[in-house]
C-alpha positions as CSV (number, residue, x, y, z in Angstrom):
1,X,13.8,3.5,7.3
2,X,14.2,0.0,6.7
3,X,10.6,-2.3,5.5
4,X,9.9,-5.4,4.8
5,X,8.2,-6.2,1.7
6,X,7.3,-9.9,0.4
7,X,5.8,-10.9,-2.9
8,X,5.7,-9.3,-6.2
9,X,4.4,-5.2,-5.6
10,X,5.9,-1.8,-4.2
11,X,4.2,1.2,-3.8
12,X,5.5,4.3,-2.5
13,X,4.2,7.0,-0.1
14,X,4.4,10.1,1.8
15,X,2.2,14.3,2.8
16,X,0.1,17.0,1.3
17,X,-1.4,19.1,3.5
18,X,-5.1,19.6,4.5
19,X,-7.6,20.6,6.4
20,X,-9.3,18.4,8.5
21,X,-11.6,17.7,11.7
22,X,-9.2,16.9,14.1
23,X,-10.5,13.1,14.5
24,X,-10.7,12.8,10.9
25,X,-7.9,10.3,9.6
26,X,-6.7,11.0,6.2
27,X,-4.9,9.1,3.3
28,X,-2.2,11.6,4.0
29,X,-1.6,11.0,7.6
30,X,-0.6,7.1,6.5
31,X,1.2,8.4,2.8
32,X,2.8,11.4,3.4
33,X,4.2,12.2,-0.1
34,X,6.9,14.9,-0.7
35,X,9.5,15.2,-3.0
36,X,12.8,13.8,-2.2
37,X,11.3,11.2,0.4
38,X,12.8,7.8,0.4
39,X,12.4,4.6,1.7
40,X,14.6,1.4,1.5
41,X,12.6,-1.8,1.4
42,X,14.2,-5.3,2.3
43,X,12.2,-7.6,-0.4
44,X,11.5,-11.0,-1.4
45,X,10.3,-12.3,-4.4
46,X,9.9,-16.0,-5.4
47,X,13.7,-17.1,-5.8
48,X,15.1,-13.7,-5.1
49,X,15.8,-11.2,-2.0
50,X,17.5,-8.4,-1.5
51,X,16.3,-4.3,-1.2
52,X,14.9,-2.1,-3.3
53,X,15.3,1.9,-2.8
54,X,12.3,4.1,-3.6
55,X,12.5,8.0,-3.9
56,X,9.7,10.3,-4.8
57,X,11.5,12.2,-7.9
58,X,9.3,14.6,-9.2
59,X,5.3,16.3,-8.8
60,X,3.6,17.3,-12.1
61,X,0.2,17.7,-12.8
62,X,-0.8,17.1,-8.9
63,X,1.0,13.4,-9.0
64,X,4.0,12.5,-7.7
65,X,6.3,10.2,-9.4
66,X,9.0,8.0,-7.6
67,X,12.5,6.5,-9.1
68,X,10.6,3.7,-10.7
69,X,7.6,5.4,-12.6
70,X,4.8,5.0,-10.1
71,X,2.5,7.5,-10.2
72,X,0.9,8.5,-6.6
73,X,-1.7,11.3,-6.2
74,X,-4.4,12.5,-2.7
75,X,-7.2,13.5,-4.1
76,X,-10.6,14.3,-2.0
77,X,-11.3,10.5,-1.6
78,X,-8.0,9.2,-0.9
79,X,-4.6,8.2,-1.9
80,X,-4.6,6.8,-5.4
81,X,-1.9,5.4,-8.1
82,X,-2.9,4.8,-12.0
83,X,-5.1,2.0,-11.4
84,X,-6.7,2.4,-8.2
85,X,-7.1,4.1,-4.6
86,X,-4.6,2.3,-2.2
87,X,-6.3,3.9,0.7
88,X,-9.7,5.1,0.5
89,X,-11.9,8.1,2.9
90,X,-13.7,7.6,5.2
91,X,-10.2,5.9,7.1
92,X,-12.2,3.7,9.0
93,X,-12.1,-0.2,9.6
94,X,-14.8,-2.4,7.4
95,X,-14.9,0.5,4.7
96,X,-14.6,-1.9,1.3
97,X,-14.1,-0.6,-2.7
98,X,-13.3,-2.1,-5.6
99,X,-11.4,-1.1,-8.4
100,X,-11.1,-2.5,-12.2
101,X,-6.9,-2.9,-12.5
102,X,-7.6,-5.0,-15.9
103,X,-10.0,-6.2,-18.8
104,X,-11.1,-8.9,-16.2
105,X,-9.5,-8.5,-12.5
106,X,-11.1,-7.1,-10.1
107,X,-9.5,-5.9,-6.8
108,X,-11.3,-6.1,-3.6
109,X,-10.2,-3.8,-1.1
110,X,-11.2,-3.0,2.7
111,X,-9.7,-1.1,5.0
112,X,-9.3,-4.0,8.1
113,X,-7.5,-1.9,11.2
114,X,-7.0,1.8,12.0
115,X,-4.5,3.2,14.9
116,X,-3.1,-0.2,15.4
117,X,0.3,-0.8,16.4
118,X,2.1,-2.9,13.9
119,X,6.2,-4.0,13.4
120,X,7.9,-4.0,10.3
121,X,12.1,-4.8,10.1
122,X,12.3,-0.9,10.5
123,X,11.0,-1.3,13.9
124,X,7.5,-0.8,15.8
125,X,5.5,2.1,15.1
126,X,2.0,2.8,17.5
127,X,-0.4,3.5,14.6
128,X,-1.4,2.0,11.7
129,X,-3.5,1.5,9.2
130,X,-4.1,-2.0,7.6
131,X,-5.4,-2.4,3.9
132,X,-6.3,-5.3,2.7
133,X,-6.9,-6.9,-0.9
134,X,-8.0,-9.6,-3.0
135,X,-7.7,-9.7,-7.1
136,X,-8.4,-13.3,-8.9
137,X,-5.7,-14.3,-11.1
138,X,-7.7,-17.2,-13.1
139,X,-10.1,-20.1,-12.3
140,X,-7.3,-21.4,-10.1
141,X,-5.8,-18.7,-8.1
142,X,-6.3,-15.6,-6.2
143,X,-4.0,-13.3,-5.0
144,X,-4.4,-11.6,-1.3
145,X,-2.4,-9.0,-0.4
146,X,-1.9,-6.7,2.7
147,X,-0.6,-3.3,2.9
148,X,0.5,-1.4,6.6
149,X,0.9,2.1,6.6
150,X,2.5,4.0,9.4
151,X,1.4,7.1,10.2
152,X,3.8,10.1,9.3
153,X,5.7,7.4,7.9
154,X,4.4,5.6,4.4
155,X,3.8,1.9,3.8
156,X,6.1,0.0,6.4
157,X,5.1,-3.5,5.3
158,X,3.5,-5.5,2.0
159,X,2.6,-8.9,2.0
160,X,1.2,-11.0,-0.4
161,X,0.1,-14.8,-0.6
162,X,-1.3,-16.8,-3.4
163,X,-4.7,-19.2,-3.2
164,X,-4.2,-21.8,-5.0
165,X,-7.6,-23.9,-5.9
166,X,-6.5,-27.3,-3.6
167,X,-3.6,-26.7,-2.1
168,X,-4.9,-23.3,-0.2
169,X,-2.9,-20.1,0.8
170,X,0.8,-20.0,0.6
171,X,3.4,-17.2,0.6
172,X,5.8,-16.8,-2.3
173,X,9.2,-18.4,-1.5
């Protein structure tokens, strides 16, 4: 599986099962998580590409833990990693939370499309879900960033693009 990934944040997914109504979407339909899963992300940061590998290593104390120490864990209301659910229940578009990832940023989060199609470099896949985020940096910038999940897949796609007080939104280069 090959993603694309731009700006400066990788988060790893894949599946715990559940029981569910059968129209019920679920964190883990969009993160399946399971040990040995891997994904290989092509990724740019400012003044740097190239790819990144990520591979769930481990699951202890109901978390799982990938090759670079992130911490991902479902739980009743969704799929969440230290700081704060990535995907949150009820999976439906226009459903917002926030979570507190420091002394003083705030992340906005909303879920903007369900069962979407969506392409990524590892090709098109018919339904996805579409997070979407906002944390301000300082006075001066904000940062929004956009994750796509495939379904039975894991995140396919994160982009992220700075606001800039007067010169607007731009992508990292």
């Amino acid at each position: 599986l090959y993603a694309a990934m731009t700006g400066g944040l990788l988060l790893a997914c894949a599946s715990t099962g559940s029981t569910k109504k059968s129209s019920e979407r679920l964190a883990s339909d969009y993160a399946p998580l399971k040990v040995g899963a891997r994904w290989n992300y092509e990724v740019e940061y400012p003044g740097q590409k190239g790819e990144m590998m990520v591979e769930l290593i481990s699951f202890k104390n109901g978390h799982f833990i990938d090759n670079r120490k992130v911490s991902l864990q479902h739980t009743r209301n969704g799929l969440r990693d230290r700081d704060r659910y990535l995907i949150r229940h009820p999976i439906k578009a226009g459903n917002s939370w926030k979570s507190v990832v420091g002394p003083s940023a705030v992340e906005h989060l909303s879920i903007a499309e369900v069962g979407v199609p969506c392409d990524s470099r590892a090709g098109r896949f018919a339904d996805c879900l579409v997070v979407v985020g906002r944390l301000r940096r300082d006075k001066t910038m904000q940062l929004h960033i956009k994750w796509v999940w495939a379904k039975d897949v894991g995140l396919v796609k994160l982009e992220t693009e700075s606001e800039i007080t007067g010169k607007g939104r731009e992508r990292p280069t």
